[in-house]
C-alpha positions as CSV (number, residue, x, y, z in Angstrom):
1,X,11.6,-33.5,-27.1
2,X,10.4,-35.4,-23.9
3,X,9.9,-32.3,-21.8
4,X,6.1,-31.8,-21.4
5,X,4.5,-28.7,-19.5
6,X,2.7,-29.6,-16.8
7,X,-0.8,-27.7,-17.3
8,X,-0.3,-24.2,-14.8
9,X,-3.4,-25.9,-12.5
10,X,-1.2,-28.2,-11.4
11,X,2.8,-27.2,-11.8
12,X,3.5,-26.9,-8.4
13,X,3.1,-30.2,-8.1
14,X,6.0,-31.2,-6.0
15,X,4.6,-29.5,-2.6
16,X,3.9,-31.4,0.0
17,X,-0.2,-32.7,-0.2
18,X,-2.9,-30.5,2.0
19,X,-4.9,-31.6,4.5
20,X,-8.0,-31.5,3.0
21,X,-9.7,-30.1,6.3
22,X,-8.8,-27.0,5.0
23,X,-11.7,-26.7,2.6
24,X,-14.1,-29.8,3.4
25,X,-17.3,-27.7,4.6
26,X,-16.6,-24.4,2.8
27,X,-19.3,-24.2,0.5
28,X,-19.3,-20.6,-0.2
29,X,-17.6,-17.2,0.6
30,X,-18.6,-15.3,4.3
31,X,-20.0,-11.6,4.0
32,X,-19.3,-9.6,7.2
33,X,-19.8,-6.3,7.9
34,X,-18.9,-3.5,11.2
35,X,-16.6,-7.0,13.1
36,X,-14.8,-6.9,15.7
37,X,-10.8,-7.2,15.1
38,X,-10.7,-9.4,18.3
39,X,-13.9,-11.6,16.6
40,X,-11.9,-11.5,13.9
41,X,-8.8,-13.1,14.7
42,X,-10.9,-15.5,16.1
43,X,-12.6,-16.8,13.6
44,X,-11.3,-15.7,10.1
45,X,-7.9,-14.0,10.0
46,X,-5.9,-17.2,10.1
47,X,-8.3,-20.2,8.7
48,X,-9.2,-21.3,5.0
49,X,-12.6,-19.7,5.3
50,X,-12.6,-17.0,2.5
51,X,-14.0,-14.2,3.6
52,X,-15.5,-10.6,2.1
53,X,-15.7,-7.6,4.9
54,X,-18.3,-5.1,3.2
55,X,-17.4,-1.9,5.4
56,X,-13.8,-1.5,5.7
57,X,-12.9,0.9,2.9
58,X,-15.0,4.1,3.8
59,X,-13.7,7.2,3.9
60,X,-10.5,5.8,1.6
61,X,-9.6,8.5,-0.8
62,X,-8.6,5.4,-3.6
63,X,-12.4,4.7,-4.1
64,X,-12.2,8.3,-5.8
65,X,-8.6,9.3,-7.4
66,X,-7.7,5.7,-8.1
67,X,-7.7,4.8,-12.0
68,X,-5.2,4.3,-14.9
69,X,-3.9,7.9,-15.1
70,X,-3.3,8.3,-11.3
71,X,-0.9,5.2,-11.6
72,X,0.7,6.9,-15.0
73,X,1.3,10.0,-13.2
74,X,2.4,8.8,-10.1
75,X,5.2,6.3,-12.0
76,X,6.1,9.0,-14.4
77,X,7.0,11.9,-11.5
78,X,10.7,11.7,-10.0
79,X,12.3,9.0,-8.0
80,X,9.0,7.0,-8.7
81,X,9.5,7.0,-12.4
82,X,13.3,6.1,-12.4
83,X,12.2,2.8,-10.1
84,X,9.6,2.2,-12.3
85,X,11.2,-1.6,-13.6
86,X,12.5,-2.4,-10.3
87,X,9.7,-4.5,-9.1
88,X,7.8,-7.2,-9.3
89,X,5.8,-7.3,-12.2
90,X,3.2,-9.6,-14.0
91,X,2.4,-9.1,-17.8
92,X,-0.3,-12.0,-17.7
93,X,-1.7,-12.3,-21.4
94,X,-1.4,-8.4,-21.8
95,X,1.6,-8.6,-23.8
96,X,2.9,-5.5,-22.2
97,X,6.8,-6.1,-20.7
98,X,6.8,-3.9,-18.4
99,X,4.9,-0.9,-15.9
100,X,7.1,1.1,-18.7
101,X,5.0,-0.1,-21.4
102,X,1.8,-0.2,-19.2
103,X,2.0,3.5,-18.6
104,X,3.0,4.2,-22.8
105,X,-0.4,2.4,-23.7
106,X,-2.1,4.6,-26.4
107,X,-5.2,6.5,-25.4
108,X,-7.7,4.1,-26.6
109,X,-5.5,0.8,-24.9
110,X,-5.8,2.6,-21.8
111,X,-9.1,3.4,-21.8
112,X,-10.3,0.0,-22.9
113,X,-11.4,0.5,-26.0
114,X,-7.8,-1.2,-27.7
115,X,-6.3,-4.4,-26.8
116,X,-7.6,-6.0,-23.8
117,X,-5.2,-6.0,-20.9
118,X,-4.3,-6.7,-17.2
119,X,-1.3,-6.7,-15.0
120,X,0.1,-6.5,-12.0
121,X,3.0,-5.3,-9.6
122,X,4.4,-4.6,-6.6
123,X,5.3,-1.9,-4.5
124,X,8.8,-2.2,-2.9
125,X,10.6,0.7,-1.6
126,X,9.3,2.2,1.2
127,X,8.6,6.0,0.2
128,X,6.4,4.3,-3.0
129,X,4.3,2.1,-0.4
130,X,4.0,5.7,2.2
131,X,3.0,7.7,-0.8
132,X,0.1,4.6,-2.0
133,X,-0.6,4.1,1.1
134,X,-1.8,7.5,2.1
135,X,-4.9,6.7,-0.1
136,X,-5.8,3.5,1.9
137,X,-5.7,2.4,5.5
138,X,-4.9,-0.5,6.7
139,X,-8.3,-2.9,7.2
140,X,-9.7,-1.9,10.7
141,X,-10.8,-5.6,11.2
142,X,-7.4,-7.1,10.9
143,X,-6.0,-8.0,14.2
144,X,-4.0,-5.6,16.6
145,X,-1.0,-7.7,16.7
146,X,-1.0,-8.6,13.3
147,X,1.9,-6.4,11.0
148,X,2.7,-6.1,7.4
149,X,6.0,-5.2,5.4
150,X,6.2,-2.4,2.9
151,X,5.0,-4.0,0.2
152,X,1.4,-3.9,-1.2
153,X,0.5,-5.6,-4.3
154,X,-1.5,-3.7,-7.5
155,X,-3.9,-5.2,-10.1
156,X,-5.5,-3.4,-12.9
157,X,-7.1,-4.3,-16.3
158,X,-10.5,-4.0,-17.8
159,X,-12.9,-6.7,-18.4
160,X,-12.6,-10.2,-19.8
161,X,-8.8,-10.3,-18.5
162,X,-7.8,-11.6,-15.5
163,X,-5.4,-13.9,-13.5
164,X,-4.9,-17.6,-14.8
165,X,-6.0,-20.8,-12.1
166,X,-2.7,-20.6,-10.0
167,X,-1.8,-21.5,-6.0
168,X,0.6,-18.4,-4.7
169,X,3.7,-19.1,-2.6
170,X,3.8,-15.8,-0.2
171,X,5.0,-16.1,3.4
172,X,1.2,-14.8,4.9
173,X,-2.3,-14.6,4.7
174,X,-3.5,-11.9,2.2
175,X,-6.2,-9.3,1.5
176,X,-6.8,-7.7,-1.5
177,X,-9.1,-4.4,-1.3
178,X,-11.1,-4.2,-4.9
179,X,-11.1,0.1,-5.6
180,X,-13.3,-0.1,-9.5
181,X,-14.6,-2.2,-11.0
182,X,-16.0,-5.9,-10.3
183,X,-14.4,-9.3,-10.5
184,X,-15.1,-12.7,-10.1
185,X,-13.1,-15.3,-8.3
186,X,-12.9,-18.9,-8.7
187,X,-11.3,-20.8,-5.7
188,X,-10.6,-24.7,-6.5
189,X,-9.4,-27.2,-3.7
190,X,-6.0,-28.6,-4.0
191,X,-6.1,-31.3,-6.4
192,X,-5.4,-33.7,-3.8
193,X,-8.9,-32.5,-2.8
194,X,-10.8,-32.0,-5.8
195,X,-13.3,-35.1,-5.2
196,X,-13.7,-34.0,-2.0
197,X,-14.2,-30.6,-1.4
198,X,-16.4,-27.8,-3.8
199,X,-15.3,-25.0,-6.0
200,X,-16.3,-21.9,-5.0
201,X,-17.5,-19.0,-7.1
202,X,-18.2,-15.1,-6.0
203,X,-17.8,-11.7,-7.0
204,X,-15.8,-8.6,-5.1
205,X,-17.5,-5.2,-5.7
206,X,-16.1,-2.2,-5.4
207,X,-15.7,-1.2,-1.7
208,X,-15.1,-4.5,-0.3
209,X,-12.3,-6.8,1.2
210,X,-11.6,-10.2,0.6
211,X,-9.6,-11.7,2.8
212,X,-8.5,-16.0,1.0
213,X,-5.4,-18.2,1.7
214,X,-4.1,-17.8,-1.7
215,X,-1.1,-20.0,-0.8
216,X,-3.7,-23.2,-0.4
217,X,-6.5,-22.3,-1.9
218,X,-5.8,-22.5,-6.3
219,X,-7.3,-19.2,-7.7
220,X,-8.5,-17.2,-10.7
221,X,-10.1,-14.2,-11.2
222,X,-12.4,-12.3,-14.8
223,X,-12.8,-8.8,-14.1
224,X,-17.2,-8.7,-14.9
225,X,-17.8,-6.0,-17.5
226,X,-18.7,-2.3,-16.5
227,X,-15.4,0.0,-15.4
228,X,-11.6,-1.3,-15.2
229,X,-10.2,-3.2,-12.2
230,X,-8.1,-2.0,-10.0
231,X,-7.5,-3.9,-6.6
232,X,-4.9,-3.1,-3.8
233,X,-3.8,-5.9,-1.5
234,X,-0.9,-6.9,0.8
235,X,-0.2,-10.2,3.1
236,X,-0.1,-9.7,7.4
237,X,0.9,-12.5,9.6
């Protein structure tokens, strides 16, 4: 009876404390459009600045086939739909255990007229990520030298749902490329920093990169009403 939950804003509380240099003077997110990789590198790909790159998903074919039933279909067809529990998954408040369930919604569920819902998973054999992954290219701005495993990151769920305030613990920076739908993240300092440095609030339309720390900066996100959400994002080092 004297085990208390720490509040998810501040359970990992036994990291070590930031620097708080790493968000004094960011008072909002940076819009860039047609950059350089080189300019790039230089100034975003590796610092605390969050940053949203406007032009960098033209010509993918995801703006158009991406939505629920692409991702039922493509998890229901062979070797894809015998994997389909094998990875990382998160049920958030959906209630829905598994991609399994996801993809046995009922028609109204799935269309967003049921039970709200959002979730997310991973990718992680490498055929699954080739066969996603010839929908998307990898961001043009990201620099030359910079690589990424094969495993890309999913999120989908219609509006009013989201992810919970939460700090990740991934090995690299991360972008997340937002397919449908709009959503609105909130970035907090670590609360080491909270007196010291702002929250920040912005929304990702479709089309666009954002490229955040995720491992230092704490994060939630509420997908804005209108069509469902679904984002694609991986980490490069």
């Amino acid at each position: 009876n004297c085990l208390i939950e720490l509040p998810s804003f501040s359970k990992p509380a036994f990291r070590p404390p930031e620097d708080c240099s790493m968000c004094l003077g960011v008072d909002d997110v940076v819009r860039l459009a047609n950059i350089t990789a080189e300019e790039f590198e230089d100034k975003y790909a590796y610092s605390t600045t969050p940053v949203i790159v406007t032009d960098a998903t033209e010509g993918w074919r995801a703006l158009k086939e991406f939505d629920f039933n692409f991702f039922a279909k493509f998890y229901s067809e062979g070797k894809m739909g015998k994997q389909i529990n094998d990875c990382f998954y998160f049920a958030y408040k959906s209630g829905l255990k598994s991609l399994q369930e996801v993809f046995s919604m009922d028609e109204a569920r799935a269309n967003l007229s049921g039970q709200p819902w959002y979730v997310g998973w991973s990718t992680c054999y490498d055929d699954e990520t080739r066969k996603l992954r010839s929908y998307y290219n990898r961001p043009y701005f990201l620099p030359k030298t910079a690589e990424s495993d094969m495993v890309d990151w999913i999120f989908m769920g219609g509006p009013g749902q989201g992810a919970h305030m939460h700090v990740d613990s991934v090995k690299h920076m991360s972008w997340q490329a937002q397919v449908r739908g709009r959503k609105q993240w909130q970035l907090a300092p670590p609360p080491e920093c909270l007196y010291r440095c702002r929250w920040l609030t912005f929304t990702v339309a479709p089309g666009e990169i954002l490229v955040v720390d995720t491992n230092r900066w704490y994060h939630k996100t509420n997908v804005l009403p209108g069509d469902i959400s679904i984002t694609i994002g991986a980490e490069y080092d």
